[in-house]
TORPA-4810 file (N, C-alpha, C, O; in nm, 3 decimals):
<nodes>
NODE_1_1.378_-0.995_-0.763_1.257_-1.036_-0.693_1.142_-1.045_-0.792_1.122_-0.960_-0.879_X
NODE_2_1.075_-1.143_-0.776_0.924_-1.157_-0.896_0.855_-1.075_-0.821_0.839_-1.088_-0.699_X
NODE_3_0.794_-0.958_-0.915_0.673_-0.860_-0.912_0.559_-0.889_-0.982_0.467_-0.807_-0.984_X
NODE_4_0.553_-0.980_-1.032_0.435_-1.062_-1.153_0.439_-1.183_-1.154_0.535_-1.248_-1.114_X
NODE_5_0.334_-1.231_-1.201_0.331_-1.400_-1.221_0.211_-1.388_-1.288_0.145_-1.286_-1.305_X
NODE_6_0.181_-1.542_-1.339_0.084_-1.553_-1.423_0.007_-1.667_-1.380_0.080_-1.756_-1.336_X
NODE_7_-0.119_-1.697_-1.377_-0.224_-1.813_-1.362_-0.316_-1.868_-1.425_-0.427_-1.891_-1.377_X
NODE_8_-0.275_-1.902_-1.560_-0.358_-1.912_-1.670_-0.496_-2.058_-1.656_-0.544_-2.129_-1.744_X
NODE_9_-0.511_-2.055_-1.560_-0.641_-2.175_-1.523_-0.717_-2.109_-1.459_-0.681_-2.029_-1.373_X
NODE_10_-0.897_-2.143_-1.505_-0.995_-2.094_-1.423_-1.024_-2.177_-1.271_-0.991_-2.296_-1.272_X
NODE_11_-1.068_-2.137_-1.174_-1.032_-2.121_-1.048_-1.127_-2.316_-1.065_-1.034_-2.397_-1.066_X
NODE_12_-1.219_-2.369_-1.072_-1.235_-2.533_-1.068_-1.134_-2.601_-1.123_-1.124_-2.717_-1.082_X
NODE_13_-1.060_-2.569_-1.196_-0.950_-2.674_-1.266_-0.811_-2.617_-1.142_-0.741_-2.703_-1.088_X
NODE_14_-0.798_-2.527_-1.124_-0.659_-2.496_-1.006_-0.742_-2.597_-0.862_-0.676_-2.689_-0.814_X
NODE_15_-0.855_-2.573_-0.818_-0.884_-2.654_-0.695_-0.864_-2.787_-0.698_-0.817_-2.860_-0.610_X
NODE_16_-0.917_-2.824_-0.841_-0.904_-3.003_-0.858_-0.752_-3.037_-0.845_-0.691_-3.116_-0.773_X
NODE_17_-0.708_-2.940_-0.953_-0.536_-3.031_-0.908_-0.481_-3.007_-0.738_-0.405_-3.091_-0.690_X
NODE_18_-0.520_-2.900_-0.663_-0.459_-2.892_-0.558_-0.536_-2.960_-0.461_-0.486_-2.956_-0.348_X
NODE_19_-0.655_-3.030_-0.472_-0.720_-3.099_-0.365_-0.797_-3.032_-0.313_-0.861_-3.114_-0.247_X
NODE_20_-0.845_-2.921_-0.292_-0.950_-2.795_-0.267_-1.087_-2.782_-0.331_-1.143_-2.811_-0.437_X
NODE_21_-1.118_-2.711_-0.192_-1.254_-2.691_-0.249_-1.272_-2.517_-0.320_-1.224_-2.418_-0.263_X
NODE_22_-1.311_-2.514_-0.385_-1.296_-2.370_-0.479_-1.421_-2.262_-0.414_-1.401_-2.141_-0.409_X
NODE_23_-1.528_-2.315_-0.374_-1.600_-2.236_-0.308_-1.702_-2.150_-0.442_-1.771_-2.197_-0.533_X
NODE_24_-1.672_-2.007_-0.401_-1.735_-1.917_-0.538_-1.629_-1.812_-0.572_-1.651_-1.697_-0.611_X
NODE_25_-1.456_-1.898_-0.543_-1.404_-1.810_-0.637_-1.454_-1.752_-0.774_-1.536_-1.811_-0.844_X
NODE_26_-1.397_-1.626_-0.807_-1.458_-1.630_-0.999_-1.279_-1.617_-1.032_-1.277_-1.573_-1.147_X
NODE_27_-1.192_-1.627_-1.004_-1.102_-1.627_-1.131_-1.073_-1.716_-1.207_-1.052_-1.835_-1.187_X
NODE_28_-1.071_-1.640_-1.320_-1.036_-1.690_-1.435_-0.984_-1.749_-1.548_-1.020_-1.806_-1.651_X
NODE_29_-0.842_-1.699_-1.463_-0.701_-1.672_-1.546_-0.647_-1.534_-1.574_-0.712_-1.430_-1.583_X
NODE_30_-0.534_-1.549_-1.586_-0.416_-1.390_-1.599_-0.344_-1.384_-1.526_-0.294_-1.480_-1.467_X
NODE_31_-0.316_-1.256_-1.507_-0.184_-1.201_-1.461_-0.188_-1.153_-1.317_-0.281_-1.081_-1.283_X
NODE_32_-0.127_-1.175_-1.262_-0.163_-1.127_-1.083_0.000_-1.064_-1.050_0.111_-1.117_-1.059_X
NODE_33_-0.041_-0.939_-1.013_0.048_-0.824_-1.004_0.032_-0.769_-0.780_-0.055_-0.776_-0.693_X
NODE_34_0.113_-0.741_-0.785_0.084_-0.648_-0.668_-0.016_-0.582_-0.623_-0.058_-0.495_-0.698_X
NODE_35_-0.082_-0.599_-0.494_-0.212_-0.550_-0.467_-0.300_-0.573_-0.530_-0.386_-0.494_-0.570_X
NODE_36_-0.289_-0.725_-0.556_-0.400_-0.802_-0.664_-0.463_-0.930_-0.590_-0.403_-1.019_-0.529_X
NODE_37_-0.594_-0.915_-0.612_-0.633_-1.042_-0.538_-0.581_-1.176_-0.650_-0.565_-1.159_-0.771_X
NODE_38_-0.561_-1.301_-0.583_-0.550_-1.416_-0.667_-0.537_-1.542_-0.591_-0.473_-1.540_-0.486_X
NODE_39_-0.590_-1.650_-0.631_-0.647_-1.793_-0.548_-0.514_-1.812_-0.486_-0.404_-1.813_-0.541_X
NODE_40_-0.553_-1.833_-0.317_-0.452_-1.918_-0.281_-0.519_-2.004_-0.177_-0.623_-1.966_-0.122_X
NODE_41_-0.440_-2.164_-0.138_-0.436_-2.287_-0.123_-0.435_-2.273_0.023_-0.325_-2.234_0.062_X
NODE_42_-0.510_-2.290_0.105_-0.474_-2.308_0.247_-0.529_-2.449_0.338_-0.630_-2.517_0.322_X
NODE_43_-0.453_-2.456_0.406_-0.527_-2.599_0.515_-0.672_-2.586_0.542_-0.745_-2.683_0.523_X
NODE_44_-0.715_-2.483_0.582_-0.912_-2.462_0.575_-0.896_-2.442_0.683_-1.003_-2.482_0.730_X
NODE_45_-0.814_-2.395_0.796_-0.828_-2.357_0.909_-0.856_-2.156_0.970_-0.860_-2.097_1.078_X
NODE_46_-0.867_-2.127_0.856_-0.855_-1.938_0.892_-0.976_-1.899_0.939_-0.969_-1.777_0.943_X
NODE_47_-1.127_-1.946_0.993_-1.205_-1.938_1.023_-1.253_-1.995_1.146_-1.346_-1.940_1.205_X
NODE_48_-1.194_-2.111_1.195_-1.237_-2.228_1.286_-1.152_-2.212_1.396_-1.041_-2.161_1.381_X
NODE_49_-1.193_-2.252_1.508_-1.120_-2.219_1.640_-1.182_-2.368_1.724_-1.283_-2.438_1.712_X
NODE_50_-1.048_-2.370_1.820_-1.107_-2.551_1.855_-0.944_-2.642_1.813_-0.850_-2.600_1.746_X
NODE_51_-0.958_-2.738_1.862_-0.830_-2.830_1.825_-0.850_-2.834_1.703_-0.942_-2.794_1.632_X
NODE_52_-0.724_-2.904_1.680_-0.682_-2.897_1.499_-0.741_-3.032_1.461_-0.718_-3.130_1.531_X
NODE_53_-0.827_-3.042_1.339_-0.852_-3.197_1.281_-0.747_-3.240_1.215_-0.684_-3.157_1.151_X
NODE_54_-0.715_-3.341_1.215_-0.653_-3.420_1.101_-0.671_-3.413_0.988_-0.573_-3.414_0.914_X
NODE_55_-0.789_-3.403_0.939_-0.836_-3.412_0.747_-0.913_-3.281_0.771_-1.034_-3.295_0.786_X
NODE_56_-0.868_-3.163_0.776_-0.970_-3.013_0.760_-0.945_-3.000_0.606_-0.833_-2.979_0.560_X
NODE_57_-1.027_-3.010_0.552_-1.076_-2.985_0.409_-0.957_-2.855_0.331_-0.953_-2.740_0.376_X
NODE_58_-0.908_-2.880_0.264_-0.798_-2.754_0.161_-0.922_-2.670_0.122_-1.033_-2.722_0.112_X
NODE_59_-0.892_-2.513_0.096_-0.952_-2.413_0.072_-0.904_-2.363_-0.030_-0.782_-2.370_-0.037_X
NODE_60_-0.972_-2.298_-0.138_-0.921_-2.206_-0.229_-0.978_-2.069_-0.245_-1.068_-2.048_-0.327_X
NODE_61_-0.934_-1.982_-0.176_-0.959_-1.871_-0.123_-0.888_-1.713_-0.179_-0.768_-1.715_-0.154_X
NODE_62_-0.923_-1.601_-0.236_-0.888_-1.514_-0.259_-0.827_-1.415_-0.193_-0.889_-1.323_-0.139_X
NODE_63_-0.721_-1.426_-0.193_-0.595_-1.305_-0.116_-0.552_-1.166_-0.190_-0.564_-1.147_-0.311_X
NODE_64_-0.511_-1.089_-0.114_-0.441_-1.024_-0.171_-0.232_-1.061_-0.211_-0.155_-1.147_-0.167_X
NODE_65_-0.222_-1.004_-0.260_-0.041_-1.036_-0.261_0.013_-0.921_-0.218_0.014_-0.812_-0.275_X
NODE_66_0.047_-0.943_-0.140_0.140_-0.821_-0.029_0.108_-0.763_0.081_0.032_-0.666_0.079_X
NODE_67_0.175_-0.825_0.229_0.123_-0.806_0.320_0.188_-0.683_0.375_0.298_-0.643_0.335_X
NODE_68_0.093_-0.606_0.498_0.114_-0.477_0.552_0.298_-0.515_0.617_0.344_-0.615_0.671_X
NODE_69_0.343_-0.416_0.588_0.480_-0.398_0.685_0.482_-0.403_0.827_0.376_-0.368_0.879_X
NODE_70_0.544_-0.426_0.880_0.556_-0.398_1.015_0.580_-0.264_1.094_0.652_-0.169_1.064_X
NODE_71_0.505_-0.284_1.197_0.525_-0.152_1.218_0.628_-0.044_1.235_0.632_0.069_1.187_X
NODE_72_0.686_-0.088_1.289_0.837_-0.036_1.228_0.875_0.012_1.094_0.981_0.072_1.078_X
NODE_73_0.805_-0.010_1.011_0.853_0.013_0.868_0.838_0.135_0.870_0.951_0.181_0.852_X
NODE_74_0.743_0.243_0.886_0.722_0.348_0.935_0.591_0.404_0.808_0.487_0.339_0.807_X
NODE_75_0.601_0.495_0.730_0.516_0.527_0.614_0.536_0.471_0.483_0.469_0.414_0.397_X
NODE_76_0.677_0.517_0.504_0.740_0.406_0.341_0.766_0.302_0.351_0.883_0.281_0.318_X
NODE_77_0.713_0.216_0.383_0.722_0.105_0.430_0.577_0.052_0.342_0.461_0.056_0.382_X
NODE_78_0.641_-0.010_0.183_0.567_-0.091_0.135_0.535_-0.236_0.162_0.610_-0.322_0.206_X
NODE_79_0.399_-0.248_0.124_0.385_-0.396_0.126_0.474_-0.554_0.079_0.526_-0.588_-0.027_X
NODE_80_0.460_-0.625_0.215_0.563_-0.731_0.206_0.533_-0.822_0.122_0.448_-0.902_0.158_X
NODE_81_0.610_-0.843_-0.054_0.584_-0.940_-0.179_0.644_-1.094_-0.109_0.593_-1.205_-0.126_X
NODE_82_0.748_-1.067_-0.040_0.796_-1.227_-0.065_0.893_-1.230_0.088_0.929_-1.136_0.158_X
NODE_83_0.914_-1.358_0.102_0.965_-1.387_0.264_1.113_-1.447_0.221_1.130_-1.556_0.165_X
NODE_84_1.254_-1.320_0.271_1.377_-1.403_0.240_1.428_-1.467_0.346_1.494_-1.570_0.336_X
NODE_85_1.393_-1.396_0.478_1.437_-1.466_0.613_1.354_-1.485_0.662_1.265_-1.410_0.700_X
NODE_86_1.381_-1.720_0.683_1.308_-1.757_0.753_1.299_-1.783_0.903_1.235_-1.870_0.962_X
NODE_87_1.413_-1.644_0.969_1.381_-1.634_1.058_1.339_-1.509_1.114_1.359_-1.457_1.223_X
NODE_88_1.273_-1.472_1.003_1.258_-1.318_1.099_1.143_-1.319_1.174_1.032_-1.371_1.157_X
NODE_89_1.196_-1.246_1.268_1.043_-1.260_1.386_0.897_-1.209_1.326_0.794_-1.228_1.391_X
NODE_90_0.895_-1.133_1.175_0.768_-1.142_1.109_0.734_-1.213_1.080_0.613_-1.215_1.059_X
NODE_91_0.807_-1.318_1.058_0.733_-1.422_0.954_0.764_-1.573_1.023_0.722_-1.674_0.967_X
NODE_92_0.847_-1.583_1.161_0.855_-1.661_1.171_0.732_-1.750_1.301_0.752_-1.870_1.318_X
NODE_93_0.645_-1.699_1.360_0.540_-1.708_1.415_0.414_-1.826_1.324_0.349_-1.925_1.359_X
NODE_94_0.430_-1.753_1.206_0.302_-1.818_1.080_0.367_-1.893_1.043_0.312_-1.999_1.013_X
NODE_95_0.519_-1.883_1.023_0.576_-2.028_0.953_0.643_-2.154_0.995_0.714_-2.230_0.930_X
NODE_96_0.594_-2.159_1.151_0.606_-2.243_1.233_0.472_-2.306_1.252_0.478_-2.418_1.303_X
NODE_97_0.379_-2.272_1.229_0.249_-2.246_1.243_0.201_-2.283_1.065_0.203_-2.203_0.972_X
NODE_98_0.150_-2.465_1.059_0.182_-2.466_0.949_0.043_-2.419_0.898_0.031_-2.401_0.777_X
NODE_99_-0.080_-2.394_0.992_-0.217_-2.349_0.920_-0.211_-2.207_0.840_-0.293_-2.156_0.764_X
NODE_100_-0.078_-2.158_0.888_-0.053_-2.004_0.842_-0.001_-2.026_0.647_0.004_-1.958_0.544_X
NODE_101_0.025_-2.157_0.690_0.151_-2.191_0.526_0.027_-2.207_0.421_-0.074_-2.260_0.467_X
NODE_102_0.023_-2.163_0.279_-0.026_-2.170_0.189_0.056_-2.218_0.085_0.175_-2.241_0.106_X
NODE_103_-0.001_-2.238_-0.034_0.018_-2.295_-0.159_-0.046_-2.130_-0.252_-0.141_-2.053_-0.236_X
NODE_104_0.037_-2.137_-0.321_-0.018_-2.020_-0.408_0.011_-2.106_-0.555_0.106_-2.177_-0.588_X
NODE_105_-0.081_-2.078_-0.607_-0.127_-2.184_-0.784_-0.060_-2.042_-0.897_-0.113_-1.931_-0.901_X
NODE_106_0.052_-2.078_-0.972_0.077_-1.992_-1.074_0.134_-2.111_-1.194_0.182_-2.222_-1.173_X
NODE_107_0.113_-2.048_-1.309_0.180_-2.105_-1.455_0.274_-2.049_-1.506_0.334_-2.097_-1.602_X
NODE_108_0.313_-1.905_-1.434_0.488_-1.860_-1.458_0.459_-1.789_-1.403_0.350_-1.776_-1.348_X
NODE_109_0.618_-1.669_-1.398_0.692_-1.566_-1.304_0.754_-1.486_-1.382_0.834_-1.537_-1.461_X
NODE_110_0.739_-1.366_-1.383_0.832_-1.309_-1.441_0.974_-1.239_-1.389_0.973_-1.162_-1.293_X
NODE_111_1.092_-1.271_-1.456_1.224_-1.209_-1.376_1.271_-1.103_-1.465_1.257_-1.135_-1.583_X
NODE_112_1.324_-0.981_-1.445_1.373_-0.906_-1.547_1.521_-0.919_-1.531_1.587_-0.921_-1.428_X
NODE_113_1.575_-0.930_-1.711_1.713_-1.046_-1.718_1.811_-0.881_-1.744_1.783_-0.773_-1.796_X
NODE_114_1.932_-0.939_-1.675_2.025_-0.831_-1.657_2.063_-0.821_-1.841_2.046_-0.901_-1.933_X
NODE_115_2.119_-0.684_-1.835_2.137_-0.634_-1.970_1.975_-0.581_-2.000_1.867_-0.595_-1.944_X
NODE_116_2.043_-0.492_-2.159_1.879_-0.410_-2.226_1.904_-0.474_-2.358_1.998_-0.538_-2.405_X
NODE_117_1.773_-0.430_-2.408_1.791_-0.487_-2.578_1.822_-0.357_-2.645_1.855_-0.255_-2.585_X
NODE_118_1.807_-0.367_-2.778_1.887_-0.287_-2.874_1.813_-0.133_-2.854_1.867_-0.035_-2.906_X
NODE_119_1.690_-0.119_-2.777_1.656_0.017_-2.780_1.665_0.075_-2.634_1.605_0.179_-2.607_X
NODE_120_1.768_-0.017_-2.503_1.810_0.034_-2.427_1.695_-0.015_-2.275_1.709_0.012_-2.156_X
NODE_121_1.586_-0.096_-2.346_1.528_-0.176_-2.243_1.537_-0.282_-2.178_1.558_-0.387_-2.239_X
NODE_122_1.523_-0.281_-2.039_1.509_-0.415_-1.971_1.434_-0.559_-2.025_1.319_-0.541_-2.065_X
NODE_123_1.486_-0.703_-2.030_1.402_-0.739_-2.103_1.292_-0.839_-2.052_1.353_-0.938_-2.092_X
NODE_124_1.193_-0.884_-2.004_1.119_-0.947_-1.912_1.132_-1.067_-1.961_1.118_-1.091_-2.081_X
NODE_125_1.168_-1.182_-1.847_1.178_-1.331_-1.877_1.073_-1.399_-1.839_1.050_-1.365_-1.723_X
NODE_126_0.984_-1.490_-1.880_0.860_-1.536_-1.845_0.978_-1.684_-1.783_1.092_-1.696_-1.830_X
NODE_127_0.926_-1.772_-1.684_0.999_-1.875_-1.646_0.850_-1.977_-1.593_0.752_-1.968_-1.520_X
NODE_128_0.924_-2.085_-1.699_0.787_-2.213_-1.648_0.820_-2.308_-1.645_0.922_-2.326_-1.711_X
NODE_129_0.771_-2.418_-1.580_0.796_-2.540_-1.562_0.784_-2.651_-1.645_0.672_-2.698_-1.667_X
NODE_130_0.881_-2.698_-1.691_0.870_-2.814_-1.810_0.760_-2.919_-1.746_0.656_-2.954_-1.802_X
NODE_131_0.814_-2.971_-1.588_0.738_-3.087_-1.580_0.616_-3.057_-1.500_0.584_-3.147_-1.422_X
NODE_132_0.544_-2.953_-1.502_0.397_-2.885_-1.415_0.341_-2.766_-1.461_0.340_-2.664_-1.392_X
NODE_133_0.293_-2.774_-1.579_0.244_-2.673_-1.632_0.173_-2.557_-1.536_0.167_-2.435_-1.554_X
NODE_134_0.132_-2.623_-1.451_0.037_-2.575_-1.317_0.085_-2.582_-1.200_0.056_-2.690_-1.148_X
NODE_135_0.173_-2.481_-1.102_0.307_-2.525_-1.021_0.225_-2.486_-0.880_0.102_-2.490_-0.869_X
NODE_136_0.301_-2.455_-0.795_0.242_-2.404_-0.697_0.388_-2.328_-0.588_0.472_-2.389_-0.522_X
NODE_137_0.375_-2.216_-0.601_0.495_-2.171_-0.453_0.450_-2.191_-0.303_0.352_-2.215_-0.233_X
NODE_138_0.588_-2.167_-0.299_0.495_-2.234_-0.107_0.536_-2.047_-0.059_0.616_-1.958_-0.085_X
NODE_139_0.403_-2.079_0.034_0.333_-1.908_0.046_0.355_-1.912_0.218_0.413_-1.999_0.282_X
NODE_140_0.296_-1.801_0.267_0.267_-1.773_0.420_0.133_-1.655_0.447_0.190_-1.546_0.449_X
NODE_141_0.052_-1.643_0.458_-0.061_-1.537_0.492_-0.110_-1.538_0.644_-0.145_-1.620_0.728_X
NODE_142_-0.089_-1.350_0.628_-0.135_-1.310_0.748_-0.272_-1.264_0.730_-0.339_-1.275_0.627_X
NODE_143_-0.297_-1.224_0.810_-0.466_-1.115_0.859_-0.422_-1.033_0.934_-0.491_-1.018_1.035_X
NODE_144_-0.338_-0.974_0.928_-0.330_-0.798_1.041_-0.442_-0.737_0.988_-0.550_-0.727_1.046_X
NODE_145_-0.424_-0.709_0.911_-0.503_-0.598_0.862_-0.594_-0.579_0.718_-0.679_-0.493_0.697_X
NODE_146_-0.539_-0.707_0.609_-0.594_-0.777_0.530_-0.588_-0.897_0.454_-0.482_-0.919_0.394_X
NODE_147_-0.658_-0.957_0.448_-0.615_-1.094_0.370_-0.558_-1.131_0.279_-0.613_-1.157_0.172_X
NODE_148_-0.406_-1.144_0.306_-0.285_-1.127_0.227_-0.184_-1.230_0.279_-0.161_-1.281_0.389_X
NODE_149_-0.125_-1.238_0.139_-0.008_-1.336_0.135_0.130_-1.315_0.066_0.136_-1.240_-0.032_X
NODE_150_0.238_-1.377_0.110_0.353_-1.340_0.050_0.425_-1.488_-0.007_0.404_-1.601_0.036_X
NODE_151_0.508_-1.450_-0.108_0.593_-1.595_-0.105_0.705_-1.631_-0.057_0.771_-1.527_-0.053_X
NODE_152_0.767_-1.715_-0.018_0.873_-1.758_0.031_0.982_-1.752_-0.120_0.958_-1.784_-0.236_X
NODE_153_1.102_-1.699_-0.059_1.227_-1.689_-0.193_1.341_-1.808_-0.112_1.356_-1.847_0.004_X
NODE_154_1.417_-1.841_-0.265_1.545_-1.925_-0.158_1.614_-1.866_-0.303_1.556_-1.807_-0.394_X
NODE_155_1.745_-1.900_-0.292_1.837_-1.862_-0.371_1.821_-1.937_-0.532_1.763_-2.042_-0.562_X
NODE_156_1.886_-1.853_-0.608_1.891_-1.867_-0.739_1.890_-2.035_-0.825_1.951_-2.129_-0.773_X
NODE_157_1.848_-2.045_-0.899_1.887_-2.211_-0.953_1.989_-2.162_-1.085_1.923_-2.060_-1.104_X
NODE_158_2.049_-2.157_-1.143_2.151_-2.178_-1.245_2.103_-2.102_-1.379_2.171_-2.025_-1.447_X
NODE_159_1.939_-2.153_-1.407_1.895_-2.068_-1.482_1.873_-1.954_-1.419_1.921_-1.860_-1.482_X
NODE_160_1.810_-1.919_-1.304_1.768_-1.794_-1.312_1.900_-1.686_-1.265_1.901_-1.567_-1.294_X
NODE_161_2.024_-1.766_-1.177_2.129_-1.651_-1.183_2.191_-1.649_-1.345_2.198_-1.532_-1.381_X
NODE_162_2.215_-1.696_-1.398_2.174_-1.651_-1.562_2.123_-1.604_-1.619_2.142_-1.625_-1.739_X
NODE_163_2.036_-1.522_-1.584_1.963_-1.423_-1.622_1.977_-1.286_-1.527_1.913_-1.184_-1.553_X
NODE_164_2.075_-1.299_-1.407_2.061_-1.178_-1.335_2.000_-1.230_-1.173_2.084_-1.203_-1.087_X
NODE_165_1.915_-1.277_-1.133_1.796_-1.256_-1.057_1.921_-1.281_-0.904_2.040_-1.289_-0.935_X
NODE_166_1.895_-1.288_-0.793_1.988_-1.286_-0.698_1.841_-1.377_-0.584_1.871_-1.411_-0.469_X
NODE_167_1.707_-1.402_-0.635_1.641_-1.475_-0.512_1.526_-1.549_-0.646_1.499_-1.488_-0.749_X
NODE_168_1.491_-1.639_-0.622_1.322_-1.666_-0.697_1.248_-1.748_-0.602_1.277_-1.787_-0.489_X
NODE_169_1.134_-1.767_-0.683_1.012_-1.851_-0.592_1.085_-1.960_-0.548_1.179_-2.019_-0.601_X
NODE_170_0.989_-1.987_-0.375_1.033_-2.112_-0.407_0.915_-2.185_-0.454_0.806_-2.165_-0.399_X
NODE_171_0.931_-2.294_-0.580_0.848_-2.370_-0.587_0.795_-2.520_-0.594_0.840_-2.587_-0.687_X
NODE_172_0.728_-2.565_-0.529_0.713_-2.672_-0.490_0.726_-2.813_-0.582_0.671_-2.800_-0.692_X
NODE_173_0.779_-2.923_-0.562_0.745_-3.048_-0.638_0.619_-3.109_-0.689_0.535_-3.154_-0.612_X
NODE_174_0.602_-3.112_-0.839_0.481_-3.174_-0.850_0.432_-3.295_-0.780_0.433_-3.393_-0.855_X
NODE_175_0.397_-3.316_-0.681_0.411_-3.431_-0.566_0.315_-3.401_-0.457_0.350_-3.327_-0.364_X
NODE_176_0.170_-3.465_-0.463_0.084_-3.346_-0.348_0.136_-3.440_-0.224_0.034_-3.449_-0.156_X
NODE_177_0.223_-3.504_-0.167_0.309_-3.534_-0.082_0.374_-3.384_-0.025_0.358_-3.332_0.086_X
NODE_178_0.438_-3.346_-0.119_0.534_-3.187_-0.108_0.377_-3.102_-0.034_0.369_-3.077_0.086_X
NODE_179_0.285_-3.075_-0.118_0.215_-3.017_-0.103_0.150_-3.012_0.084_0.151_-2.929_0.175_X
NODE_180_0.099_-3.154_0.066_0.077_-3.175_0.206_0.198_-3.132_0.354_0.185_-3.075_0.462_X
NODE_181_0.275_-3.178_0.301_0.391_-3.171_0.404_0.407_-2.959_0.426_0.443_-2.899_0.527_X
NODE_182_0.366_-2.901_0.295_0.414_-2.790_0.365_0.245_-2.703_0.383_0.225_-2.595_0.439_X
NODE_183_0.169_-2.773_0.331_0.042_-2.743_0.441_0.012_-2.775_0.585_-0.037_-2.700_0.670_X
NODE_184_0.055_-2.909_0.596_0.025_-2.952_0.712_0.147_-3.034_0.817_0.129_-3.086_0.927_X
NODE_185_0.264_-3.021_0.742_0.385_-3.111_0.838_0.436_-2.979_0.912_0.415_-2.861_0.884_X
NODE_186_0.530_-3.054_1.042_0.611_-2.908_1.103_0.721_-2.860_1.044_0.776_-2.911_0.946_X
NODE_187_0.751_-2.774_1.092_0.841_-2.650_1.015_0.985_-2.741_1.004_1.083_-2.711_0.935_X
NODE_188_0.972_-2.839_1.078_1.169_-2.902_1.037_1.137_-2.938_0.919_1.218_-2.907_0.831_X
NODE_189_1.008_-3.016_0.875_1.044_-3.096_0.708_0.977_-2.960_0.639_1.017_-2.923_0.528_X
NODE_190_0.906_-2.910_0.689_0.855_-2.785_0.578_0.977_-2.729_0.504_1.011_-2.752_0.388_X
NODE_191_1.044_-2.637_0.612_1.118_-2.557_0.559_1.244_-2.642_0.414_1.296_-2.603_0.309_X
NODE_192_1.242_-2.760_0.488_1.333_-2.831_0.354_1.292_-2.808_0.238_1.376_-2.804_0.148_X
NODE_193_1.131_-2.784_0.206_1.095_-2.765_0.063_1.148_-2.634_0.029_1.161_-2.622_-0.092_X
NODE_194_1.183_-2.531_0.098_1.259_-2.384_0.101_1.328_-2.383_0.008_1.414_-2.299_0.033_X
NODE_195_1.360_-2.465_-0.178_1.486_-2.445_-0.201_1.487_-2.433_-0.340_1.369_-2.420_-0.374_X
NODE_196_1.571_-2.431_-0.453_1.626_-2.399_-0.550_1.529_-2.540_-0.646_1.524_-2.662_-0.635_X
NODE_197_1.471_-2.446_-0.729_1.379_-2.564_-0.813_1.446_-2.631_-0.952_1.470_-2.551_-1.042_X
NODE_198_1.468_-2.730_-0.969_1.531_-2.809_-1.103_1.572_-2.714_-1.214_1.473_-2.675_-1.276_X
NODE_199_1.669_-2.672_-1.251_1.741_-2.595_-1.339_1.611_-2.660_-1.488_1.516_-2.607_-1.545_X
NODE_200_1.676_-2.791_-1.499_1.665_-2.870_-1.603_1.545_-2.879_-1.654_1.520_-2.907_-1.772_X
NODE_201_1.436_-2.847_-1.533_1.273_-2.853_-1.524_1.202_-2.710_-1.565_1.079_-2.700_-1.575_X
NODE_202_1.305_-2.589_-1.591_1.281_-2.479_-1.609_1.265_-2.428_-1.747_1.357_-2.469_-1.817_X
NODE_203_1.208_-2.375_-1.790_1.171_-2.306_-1.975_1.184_-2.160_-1.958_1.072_-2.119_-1.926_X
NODE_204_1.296_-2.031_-1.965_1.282_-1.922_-2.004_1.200_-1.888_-2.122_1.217_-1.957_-2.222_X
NODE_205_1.092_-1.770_-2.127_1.052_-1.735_-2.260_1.034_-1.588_-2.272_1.091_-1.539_-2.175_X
NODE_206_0.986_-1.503_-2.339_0.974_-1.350_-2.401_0.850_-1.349_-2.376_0.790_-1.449_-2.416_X
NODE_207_0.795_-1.278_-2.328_0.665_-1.246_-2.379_0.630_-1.135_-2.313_0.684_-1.132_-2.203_X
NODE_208_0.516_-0.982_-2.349_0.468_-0.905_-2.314_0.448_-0.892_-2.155_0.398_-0.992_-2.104_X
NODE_209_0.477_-0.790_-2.072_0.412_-0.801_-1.953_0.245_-0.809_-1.924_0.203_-0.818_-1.808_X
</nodes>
């Protein structure tokens, strides 16, 4: 499961490519970890009540990453990083519900690759996109209790079960077609974007957490 990712663009250059308005985000760029706020992409509907417009303006808005558990989870019951079933009755309400669907803006992920190196450590794989330097996962955010978002996982692409990993992002086609459709189309063509991203389009690298 990715516990890290990276967003190396200040928050006007991530809005321009995604069609958004940036508002008074301030980020910057870096690393966005768990219980970290970081820009994410929404239809512009989380405020407005009233029929739905056709052209409601894209938002670029500051979330947290990891939404509250359900209640059921009980005390240990950490915050939810990423969505594997898209039918679970948590998640499946918002993701039918495409004003709930977000775009989350990252420039890599980190996976930690099975095996240690020579002093018995795990070794962290940075993973980026040859053809989108600037990618985007397709997300879901709630408001129970705070303004938070999770990502959607689908199964492995070739590189990354090669390295170990058993789920990764899913992430979207450089194509603001893709984009639109899983902001604003219904959940039959949405969920198709749900899937395993171009092996061939992928760059493993090393680098520091």
């Amino acid at each position: 499961m990715t516990v890290v990712y990276r967003l190396d663009y200040p928050a006007a250059q991530i809005a321009a490519q995604f069609g958004a308005a940036a508002g008074t985000d301030p980020w910057a760029g870096g690393l966005v970890s768990p219980g970290q706020f970081a820009p994410v992409i929404t239809a512009g509907r989380e405020a407005i009540a009233g029929p739905r417009q056709p052209h409601q303006p894209r938002r670029m808005v500051p979330r947290l990453w990891g939404v509250p558990p359900p209640p059921g989870a009980g005390e240990r019951g950490g915050a939810v990083l990423s969505v594997r079933n898209l039918e679970s009755p948590f998640w499946i309400g918002n993701l039918r519900n495409s004003e709930f669907r977000c775009l989350i803006p990252a420039t890599a992920f980190m996976v930690w690759s099975k095996g240690v190196d020579a002093a018995g450590k795990r070794v962290p794989r940075w993973i980026s996109c040859t053809d989108q330097p600037l990618f985007a996962f397709a997300g879901v955010w709630k408001d129970s209790e705070v303004p938070s978002f999770a990502l959607l996982t689908c199964e492995p692409n070739a590189v990354l079960h090669g390295l170990g990993a058993e789920r990764m992002p899913a992430i979207l086609p450089p194509d603001p077609e893709a984009w639109r459709q899983w902001l604003n189309g219904g959940w039959d063509r949405a969920q198709e974007l749900v899937q395993p991203y171009s092996s061939s389009a992928m760059r493993p690298g090393i680098r520091d957490v």
